[in-house]
C-alpha positions as CSV (number, residue, x, y, z in Angstrom):
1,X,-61.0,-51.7,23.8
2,X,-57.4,-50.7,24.3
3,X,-54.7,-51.6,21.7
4,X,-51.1,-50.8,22.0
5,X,-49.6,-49.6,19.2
6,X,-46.0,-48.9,17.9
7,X,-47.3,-45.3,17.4
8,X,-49.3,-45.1,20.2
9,X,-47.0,-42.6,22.1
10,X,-48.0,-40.3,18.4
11,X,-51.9,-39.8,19.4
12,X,-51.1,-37.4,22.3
13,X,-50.3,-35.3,20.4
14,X,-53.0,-35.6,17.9
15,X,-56.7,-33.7,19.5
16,X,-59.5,-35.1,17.3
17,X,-59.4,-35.8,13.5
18,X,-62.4,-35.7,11.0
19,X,-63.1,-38.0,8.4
20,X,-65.3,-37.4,5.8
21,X,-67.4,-40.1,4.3
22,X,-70.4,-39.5,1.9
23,X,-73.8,-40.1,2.9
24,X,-74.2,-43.6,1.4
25,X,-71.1,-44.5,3.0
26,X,-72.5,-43.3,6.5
27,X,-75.7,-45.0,6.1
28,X,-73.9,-48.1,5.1
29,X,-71.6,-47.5,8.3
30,X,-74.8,-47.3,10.7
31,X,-76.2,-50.7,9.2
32,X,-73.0,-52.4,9.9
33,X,-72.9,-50.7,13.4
34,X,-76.3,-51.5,14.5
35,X,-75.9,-55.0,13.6
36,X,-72.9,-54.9,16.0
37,X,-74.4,-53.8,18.7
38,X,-71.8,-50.3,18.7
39,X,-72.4,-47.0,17.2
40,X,-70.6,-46.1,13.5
41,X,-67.6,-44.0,15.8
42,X,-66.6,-46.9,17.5
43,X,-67.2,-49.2,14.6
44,X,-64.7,-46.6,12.6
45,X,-62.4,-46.7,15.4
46,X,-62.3,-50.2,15.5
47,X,-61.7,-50.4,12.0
48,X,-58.5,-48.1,12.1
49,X,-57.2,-49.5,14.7
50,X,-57.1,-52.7,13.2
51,X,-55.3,-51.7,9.7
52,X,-52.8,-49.7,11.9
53,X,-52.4,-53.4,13.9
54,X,-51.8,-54.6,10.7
55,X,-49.7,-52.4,9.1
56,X,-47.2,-52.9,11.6
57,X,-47.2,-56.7,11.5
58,X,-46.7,-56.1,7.4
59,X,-44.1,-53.8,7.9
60,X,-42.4,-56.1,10.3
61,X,-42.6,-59.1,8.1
62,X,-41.3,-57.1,5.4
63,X,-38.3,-55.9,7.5
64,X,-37.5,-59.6,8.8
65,X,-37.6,-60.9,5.0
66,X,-35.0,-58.3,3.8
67,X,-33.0,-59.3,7.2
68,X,-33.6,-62.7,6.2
69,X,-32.4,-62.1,2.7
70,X,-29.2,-59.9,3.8
């Protein structure tokens, strides 16, 4: 699944990142992923893809308020 992202053009330049997650975390990651039908990477992914998606609807809100309020 392709998103487009204000800060897309940013991940070129990023290679790979690691997150570290405990082992009750990662277990609890594969549950949620198998019920899915996905494996826990994509499922991660997903997941900060989302937030990011998010995060820039918040921000934009935020920054249309403070116009609004000006």
């Amino acid at each position: 699944m392709q998103r487009n992202l204000p800060q897309a053009n940013l991940s070129h330049t990023l290679k790979a990142m690691e997150v570290h997650f405990t082992a009750e975390q990662e277990a609890q990651l594969a549950q949620i992923a198998t019920k899915e039908g996905t494996d826990a990477e994509r499922l991660v992914k997903d997941a900060a893809l989302r937030l990011l998606e998010e995060d820039a609807r918040f921000r934009s809100a935020v920054r249309e308020g403070i116009a609004q309020a000006d």
